[in-house]
C-alpha positions as CSV (number, residue, x, y, z in Angstrom):
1,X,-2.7,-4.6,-15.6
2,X,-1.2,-7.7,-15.8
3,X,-1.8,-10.9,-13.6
4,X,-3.4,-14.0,-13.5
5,X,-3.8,-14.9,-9.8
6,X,-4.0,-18.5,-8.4
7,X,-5.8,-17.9,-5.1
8,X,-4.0,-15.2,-3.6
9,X,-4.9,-11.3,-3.8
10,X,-2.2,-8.7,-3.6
11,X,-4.7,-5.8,-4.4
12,X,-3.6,-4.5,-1.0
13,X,-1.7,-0.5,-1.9
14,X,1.9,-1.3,-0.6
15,X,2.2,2.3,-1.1
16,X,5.1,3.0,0.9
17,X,7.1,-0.1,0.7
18,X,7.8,-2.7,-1.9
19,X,7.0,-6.2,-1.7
20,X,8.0,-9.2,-4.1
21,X,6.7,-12.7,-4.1
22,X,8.0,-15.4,-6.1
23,X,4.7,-16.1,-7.7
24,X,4.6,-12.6,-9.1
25,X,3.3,-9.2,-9.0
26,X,0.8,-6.7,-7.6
27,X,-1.6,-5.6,-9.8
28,X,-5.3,-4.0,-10.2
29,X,-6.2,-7.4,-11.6
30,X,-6.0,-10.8,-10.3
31,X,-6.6,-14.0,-11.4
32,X,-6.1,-17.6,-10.0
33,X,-6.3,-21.5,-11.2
34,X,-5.3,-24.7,-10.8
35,X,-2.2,-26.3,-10.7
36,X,-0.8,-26.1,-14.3
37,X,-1.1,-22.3,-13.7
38,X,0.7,-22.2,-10.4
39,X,4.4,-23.0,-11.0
40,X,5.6,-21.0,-7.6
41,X,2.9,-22.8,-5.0
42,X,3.0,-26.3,-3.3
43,X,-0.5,-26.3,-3.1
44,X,-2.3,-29.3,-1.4
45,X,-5.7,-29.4,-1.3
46,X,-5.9,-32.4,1.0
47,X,-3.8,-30.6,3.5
48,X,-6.0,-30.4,7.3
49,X,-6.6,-27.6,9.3
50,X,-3.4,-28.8,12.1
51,X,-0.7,-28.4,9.2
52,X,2.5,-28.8,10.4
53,X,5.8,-27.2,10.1
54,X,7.2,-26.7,6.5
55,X,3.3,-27.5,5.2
56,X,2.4,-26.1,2.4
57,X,2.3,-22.7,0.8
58,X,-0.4,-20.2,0.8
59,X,-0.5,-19.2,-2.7
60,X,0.8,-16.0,-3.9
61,X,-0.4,-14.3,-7.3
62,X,1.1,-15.5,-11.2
63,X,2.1,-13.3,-14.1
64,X,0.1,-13.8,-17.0
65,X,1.6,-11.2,-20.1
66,X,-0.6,-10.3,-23.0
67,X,-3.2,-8.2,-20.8
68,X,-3.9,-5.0,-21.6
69,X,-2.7,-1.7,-19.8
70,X,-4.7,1.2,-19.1
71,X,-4.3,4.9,-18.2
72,X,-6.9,7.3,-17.0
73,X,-7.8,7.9,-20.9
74,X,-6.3,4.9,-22.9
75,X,-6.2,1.4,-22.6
76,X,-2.8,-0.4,-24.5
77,X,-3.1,-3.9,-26.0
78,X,0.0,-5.4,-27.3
79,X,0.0,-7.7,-31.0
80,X,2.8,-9.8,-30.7
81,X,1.3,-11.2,-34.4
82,X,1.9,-7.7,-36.0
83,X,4.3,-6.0,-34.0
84,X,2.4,-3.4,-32.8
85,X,1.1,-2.0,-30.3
86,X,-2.9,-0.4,-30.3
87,X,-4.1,2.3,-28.2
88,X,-8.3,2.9,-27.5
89,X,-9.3,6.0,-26.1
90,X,-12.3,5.6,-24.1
91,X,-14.2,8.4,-24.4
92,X,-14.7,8.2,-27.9
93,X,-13.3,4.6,-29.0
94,X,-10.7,6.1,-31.4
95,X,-8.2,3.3,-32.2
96,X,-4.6,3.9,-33.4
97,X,-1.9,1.4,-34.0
98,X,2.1,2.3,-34.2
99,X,4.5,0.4,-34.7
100,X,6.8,-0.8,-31.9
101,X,9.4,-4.1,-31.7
102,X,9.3,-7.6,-32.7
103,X,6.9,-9.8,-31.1
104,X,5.8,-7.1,-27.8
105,X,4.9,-9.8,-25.0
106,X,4.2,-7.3,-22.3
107,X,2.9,-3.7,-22.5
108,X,2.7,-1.8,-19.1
109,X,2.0,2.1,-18.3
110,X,4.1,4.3,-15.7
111,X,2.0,5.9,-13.3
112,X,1.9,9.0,-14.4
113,X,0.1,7.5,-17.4
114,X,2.5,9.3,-19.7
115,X,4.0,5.9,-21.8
116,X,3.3,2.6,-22.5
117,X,6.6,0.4,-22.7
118,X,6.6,-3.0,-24.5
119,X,8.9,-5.7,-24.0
120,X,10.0,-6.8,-27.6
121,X,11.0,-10.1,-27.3
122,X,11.8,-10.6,-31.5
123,X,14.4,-8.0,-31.6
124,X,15.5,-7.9,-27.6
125,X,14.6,-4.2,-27.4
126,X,12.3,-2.3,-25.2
127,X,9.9,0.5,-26.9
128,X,8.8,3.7,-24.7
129,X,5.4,4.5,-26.8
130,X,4.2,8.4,-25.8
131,X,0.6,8.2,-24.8
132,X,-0.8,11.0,-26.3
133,X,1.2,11.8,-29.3
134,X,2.0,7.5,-29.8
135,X,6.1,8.6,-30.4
136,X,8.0,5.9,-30.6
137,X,11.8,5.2,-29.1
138,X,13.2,1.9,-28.5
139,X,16.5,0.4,-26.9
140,X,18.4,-2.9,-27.3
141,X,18.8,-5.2,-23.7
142,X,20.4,-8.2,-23.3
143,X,18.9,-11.2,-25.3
144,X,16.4,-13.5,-24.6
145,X,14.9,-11.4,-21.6
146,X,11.0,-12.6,-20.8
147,X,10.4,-10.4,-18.0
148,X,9.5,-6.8,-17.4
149,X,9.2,-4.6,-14.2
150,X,8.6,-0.8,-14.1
151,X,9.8,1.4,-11.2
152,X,7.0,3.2,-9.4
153,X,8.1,6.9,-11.1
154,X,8.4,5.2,-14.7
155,X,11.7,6.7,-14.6
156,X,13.2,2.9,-15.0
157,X,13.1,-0.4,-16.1
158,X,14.4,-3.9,-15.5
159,X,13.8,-6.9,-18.2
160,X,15.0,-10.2,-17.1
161,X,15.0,-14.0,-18.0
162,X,12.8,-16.3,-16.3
163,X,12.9,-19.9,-17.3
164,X,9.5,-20.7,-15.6
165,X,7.7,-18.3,-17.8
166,X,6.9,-18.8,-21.6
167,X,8.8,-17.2,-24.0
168,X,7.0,-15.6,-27.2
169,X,10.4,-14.7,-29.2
170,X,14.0,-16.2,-28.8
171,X,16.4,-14.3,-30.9
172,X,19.0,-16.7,-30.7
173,X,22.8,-16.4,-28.8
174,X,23.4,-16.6,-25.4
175,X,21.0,-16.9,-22.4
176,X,22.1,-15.8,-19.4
177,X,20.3,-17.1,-15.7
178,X,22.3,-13.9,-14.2
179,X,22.2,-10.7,-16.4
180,X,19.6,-8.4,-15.9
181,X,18.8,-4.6,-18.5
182,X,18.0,-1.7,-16.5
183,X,16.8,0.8,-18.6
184,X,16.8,4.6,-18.1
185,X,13.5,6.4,-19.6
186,X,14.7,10.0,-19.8
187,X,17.5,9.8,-21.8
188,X,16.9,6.2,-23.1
189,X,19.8,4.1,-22.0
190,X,20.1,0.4,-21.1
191,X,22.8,-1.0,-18.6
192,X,23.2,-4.4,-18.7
193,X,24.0,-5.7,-15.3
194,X,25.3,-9.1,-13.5
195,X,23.2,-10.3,-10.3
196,X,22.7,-13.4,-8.4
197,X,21.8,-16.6,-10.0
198,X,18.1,-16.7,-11.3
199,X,17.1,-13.3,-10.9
200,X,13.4,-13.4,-9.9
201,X,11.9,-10.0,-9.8
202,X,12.9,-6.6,-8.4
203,X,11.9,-4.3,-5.8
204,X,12.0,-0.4,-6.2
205,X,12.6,2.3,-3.4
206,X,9.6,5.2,-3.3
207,X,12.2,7.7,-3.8
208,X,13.0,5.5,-7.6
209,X,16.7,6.2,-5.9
210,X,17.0,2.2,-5.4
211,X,16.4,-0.9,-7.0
212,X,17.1,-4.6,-5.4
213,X,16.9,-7.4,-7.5
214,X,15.9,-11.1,-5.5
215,X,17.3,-14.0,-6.3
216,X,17.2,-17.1,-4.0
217,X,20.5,-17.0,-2.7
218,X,21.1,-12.8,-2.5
219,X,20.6,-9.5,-3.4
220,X,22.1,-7.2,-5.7
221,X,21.2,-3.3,-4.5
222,X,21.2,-0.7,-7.3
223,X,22.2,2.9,-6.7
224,X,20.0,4.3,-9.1
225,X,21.3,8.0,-9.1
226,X,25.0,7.0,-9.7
227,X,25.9,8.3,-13.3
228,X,26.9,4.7,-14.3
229,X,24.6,2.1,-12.1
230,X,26.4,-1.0,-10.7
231,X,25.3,-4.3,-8.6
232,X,26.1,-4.5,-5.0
233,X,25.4,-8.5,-4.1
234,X,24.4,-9.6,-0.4
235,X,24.6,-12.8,-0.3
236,X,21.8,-14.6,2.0
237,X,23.1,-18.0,1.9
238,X,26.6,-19.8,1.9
239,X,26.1,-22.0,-1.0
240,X,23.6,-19.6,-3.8
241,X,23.0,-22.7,-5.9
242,X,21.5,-24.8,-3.2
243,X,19.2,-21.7,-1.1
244,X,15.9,-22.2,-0.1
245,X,13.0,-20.5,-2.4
246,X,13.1,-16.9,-1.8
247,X,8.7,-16.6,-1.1
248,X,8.1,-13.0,0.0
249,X,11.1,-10.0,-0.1
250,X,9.6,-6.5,1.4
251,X,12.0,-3.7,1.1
252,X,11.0,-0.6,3.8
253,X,10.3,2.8,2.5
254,X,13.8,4.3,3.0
255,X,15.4,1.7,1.2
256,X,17.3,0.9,4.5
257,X,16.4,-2.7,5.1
258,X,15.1,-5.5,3.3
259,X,12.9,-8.5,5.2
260,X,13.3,-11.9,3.4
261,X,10.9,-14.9,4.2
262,X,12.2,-18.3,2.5
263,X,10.7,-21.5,1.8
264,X,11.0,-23.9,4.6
265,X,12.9,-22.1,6.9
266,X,12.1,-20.8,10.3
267,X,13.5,-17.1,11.1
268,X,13.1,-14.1,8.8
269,X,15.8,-12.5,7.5
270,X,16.5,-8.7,7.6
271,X,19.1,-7.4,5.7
272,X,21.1,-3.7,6.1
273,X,21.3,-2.8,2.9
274,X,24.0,0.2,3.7
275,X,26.1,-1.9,5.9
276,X,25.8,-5.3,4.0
277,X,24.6,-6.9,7.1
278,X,22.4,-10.3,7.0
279,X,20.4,-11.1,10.3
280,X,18.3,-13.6,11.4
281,X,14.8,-12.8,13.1
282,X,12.7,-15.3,15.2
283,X,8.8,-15.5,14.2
284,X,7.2,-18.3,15.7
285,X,7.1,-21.6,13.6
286,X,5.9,-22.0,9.7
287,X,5.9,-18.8,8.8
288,X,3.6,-18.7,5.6
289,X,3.2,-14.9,4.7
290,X,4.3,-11.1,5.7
291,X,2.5,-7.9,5.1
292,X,2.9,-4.3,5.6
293,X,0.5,-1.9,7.5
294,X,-0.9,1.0,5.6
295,X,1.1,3.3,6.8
296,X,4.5,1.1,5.9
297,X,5.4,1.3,9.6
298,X,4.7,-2.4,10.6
299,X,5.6,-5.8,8.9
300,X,3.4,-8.5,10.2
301,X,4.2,-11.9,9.9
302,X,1.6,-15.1,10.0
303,X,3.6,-18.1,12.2
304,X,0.9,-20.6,10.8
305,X,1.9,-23.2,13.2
306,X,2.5,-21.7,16.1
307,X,-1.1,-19.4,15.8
308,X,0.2,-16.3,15.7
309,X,1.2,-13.2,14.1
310,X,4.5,-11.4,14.9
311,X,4.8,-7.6,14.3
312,X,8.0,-5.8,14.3
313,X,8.6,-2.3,13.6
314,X,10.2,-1.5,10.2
315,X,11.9,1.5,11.7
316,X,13.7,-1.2,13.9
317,X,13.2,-4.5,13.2
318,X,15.5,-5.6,15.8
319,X,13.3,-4.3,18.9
320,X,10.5,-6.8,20.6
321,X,8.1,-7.9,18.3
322,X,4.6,-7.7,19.3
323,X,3.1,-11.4,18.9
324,X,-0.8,-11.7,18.9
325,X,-2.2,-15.4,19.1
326,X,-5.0,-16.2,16.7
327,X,-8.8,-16.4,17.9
328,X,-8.9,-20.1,17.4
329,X,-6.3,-23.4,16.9
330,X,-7.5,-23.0,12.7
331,X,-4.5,-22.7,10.7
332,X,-4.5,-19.6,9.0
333,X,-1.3,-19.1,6.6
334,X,-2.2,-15.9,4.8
335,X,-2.7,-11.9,6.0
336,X,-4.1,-8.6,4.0
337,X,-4.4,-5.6,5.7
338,X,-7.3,-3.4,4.6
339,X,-6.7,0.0,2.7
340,X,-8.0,2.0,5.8
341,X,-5.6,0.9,8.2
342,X,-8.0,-0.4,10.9
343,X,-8.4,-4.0,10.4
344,X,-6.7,-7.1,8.7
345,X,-8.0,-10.1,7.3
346,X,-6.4,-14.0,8.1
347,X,-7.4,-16.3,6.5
348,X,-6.0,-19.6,4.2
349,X,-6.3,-21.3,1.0
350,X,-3.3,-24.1,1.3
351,X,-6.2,-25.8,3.8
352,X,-9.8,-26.4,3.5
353,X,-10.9,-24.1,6.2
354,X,-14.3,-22.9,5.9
355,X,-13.6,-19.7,7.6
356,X,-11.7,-16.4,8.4
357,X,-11.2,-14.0,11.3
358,X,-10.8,-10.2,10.7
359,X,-8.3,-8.7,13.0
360,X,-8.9,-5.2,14.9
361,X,-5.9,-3.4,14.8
362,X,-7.1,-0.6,17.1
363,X,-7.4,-3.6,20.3
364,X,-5.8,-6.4,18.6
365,X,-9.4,-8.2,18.7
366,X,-10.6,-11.0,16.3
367,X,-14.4,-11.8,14.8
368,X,-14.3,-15.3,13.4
369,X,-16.8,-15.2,10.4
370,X,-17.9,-18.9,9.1
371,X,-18.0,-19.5,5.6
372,X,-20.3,-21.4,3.1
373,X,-16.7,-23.1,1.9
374,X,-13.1,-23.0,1.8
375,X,-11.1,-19.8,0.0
376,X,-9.5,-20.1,-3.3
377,X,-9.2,-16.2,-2.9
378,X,-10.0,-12.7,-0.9
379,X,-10.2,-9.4,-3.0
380,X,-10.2,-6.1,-1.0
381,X,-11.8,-2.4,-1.6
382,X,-9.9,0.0,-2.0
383,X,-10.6,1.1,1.6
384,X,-11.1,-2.6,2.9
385,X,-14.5,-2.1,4.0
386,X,-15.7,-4.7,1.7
387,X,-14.3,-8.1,0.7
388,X,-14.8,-10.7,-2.4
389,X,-14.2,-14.2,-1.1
390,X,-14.0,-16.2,-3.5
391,X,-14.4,-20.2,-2.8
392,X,-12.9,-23.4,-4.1
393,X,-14.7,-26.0,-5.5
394,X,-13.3,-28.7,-2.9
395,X,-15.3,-28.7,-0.3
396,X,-14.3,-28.9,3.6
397,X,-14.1,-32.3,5.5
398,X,-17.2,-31.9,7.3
399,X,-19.5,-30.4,4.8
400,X,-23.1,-31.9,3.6
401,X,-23.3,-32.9,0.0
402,X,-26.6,-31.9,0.8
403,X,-25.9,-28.1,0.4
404,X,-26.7,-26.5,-2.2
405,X,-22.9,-25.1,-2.6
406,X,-21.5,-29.0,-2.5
407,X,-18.6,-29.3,-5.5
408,X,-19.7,-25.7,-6.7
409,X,-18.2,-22.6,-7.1
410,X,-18.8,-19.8,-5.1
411,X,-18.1,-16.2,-4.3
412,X,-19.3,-14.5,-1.1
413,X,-19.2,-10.6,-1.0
414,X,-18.8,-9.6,2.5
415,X,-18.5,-6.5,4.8
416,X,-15.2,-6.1,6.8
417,X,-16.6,-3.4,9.2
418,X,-19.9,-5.3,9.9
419,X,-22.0,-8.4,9.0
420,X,-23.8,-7.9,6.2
421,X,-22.9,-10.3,3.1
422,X,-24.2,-11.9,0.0
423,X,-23.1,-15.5,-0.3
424,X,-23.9,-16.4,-4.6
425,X,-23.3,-19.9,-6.2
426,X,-21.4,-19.5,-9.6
427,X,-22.2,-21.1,-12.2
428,X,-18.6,-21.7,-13.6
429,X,-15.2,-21.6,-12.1
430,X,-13.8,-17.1,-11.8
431,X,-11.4,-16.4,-14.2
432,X,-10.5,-12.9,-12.7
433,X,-10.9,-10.1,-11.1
434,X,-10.6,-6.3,-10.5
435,X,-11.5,-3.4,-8.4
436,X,-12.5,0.0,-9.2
437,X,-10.0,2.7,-7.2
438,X,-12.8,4.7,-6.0
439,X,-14.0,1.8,-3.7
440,X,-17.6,1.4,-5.2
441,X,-17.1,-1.2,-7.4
442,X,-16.0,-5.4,-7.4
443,X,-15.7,-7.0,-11.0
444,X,-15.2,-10.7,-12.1
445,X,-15.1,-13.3,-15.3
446,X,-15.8,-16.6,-15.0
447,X,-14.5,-19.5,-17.7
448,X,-16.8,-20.1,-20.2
449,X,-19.1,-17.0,-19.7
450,X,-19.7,-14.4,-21.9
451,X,-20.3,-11.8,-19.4
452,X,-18.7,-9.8,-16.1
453,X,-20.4,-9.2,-13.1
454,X,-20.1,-5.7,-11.6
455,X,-20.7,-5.8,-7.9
456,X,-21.5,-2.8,-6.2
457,X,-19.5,-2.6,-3.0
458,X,-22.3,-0.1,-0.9
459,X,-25.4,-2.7,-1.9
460,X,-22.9,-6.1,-2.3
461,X,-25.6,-7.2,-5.3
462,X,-24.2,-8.3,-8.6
463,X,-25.1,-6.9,-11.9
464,X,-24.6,-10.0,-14.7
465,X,-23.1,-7.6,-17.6
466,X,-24.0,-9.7,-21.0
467,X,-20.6,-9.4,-23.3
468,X,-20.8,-10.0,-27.0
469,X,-17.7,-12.9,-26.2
470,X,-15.9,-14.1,-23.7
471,X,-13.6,-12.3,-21.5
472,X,-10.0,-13.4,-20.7
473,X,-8.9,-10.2,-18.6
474,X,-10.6,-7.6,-16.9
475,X,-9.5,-4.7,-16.0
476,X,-10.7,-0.7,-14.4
477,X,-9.9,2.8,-15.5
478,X,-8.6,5.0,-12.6
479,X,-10.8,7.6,-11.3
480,X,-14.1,6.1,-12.7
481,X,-16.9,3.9,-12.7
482,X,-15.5,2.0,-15.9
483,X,-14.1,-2.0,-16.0
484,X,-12.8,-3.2,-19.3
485,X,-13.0,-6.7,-20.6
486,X,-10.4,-7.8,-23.0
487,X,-12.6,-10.7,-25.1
488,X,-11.7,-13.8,-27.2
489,X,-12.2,-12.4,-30.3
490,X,-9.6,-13.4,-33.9
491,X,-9.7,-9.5,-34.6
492,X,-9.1,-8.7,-31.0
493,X,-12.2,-7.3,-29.0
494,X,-12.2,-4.7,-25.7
495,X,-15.6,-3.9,-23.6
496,X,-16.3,-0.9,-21.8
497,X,-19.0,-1.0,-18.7
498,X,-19.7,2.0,-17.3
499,X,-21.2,1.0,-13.8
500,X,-22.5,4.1,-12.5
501,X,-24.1,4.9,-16.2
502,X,-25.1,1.1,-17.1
503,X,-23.8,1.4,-20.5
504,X,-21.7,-1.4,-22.4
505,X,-19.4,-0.2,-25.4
506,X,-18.0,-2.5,-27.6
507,X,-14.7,-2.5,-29.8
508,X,-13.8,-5.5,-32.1
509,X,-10.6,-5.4,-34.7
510,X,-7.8,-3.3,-33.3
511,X,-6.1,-3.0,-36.7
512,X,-8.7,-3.6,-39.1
513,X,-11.3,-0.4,-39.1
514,X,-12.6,-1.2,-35.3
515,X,-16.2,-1.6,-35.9
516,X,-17.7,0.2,-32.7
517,X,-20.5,-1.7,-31.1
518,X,-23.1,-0.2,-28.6
């Protein structure tokens, strides 16, 4: 629970294979923005629909720390202020605090919802915080790490330095731009490891046997079940201090290849990770962005100027492509496959396009849908059925200042699987957004709004939640009908919507007797 998102939506389940972009993580959350919050993305809003080669980038999703984490029961927040960390439990509100590291920047939860681990930035430790019984252990990493990434099992961890991202501690001593902690939950033990230059996330096998860490110019592979873990680098490039911008790295289930896609440059790379092996694989011209299928047995790749997507088979990526040209000469740079396997959506937002086409993946057939405006943004369902467009305020080069959606914001809810849809004028500019995993429900924020609108995904009609402040994340409790809202408040303040019931609960002062608000 994590992410702000500038424009991009990686909600899609990349259940059976990893996939890492350079602008940040997959979450349940997502959030987008301007330019000041999108470090990783040549945007260029003047950009037309013929953009040439090298244009610019479809943008991918940012990390924003400090959100809250949830579990089916609990949802964490982190105080950085009092080193601590506070745990709600929904069902009844109860509030408890414990004590963890210096200045905790980022809390997640593993996925068995078991512990919450904080990244301590004040004292260079992380702390593995017991959900139900709030036990505390804690381990000393490198120094100055900013950065934290949990392995799909929880049964590791990876902190790392990124000197794009804000710091909230600096102990002091050295930095490093090539050390990365690996941390072992069960016994606690960090390895401190050295990898390429500028590590910039990490991808983890299924199997939690693997772990490869991107940087621009390689990869380091981690053997994950050796008693003593070392790096294995690969380099990508000749020279690692001048490689292109590592965008996209997608690592297949089996941990047998890895698929790079690089700034600027043409081919793909695929790497054999056993054999140390770096190949080159043709896909058309520009390509912009890759995706998985559902089933993790296709990667698809968008060639935004050459119109086309190339698919190869993960099992073999060096077989024949299958290459499918787009319904129309519209540049479309980005692709999402939706959670039911049957159809994908293309669309962009590095263009003012007012429009998208959803691909059938059963005949390779397109339906070009028109828009009221251009996309900042496209949320899925769960199951993909339903989509959340949301709009920019620019406008496209041939729309009528007349219309009521002129230099407004906007967010159209949508079928995938037919044509109904609900196109709504905002009144301010989203803030973020989540799903619920049971595919009924769509939330957002908006800036300046005290309130969340819960969207029901069978009816696409809103329902404007009222909120006793304004939100700044937003999040959903697996399994149920419930979003939280994290709110501007000095003594810290968490909603609870129930959508299903109708019913808002309100918590305000983690630490100070949690006055409990209905």
């Amino acid at each position: 629970m994590k992410t702000l998102q500038p424009l991009l939506p990686l909600l899609s389940a990349l259940a059976l294979c990893g996939c890492f972009s350079t602008a940040g993580k997959t979450s349940d959350t997502a959030w987008w923005g301007d330019s000041a919050r999108d470090a990783d993305a040549d945007t260029d809003a003047d950009s037309d629909s013929d953009a040439d080669d090298d244009g610019p980038s479809e943008e991918e999703s940012d990390y924003l720390r400090l959100a809250p984490a949830a579990t089916d029961q609990y949802v964490f927040v982190a105080n950085p202020d009092r080193d601590t960390l506070t745990r709600v439990a929904v069902s009844t509100l109860e509030v408890r605090t414990v004590g963890v590291g210096r200045i905790p920047s980022t809390v997640q939860t593993t996925s068995d919802y078991r512990i919450a681990v904080t990244l301590d930035e004040g004292d260079d430790s992380v702390s593995y915080v017991y959900a139900e019984t709030l036990d505390v252990q804690s381990v000393e990493i490198r120094d100055n790490m900013n950065q934290l990434s949990l392995a799909p099992n929880g049964e590791w961890a990876m902190a790392w330095y990124d000197p794009n991202a804000e710091s909230l501690g600096v102990s002091g001593g050295i930095t490093s731009f090539n050390e990365v902690s690996f941390v072992r939950t069960e016994p606690l033990v960090h390895y401190p490891l050295a990898v390429g230059y500028n590590p910039k996330g990490v991808r983890w096998s299924d199997d939690g046997r693997l772990a490869v860490v991107v940087s621009d110019g390689s990869l380091a592979v981690i053997d994950l079940a050796a008693d003593s873990p070392s790096a294995r680098l690969i380099p990508l490039v000749d020279d690692e201090l001048d490689a292109p911008v590592a965008e996209e790295v997608i690592l297949s289930a089996d941990g047998a290849f890895a698929f790079v896609r690089q700034r600027g440059v043409q081919d793909l790379l695929v790497v054999d990770l056993s054999n140390e092996v770096v190949d080159a694989l043709v896909v058309g011209t520009d390509p912009t962005d890759m995706d998985l299928s559902v089933d993790g047995e296709r990667l698809s790749v968008v060639s935004r100027s050459a119109r086309q997507v190339w698919t190869f088979d993960m099992a073999n990526p060096y077989a024949d492509p299958t290459v499918v040209d787009f319904p129309s000469d519209l540049a479309y740079g980005s692709l999402a496959f939706t959670g039911d396997g049957l159809r994908a959506l293309l669309y962009t937002n590095a263009s003012l396009i007012s429009s998208l086409a959803i691909w059938d993946l059963g005949d390779d057939s397109f339906s070009e849908r028109a828009l009221v405006k251009p996309v900042a943004s496209v949320g899925l369902s769960p199951e993909g059925d339903t989509a959340l467009i949301f709009h920019s305020k620019d406008n496209a080069d041939d729309a009528n200042s007349d219309d009521p959606f002129y230099d407004e914001w906007a967010i159209t809810l949508m079928e995938t699987d037919g044509i109904g849809e609900n196109r709504l004028l905002l009144p301010s500019e989203p803030a973020g957004y989540t799903v619920s995993d049971n595919n009924r429900w769509g939330f957002f924020i908006m800036e300046g709004q005290s309130a969340i609108e819960a969207c029901s995904f069978s009816t696409l009609i809103p329902e404007l939640v009222k909120l006793p402040s304004e939100p700044v994340f937003v999040g959903t409790l697996p399994g149920t009908d419930v979003a939280w809202a994290s709110e501007q408040h000095d003594l810290g303040r968490l909603s609870f919507y129930d959508a299903a019931a109708g019913t808002l609960d309100t918590i305000t002062g983690f630490e100070l007797n949690s006055e409990i608000e209905h």
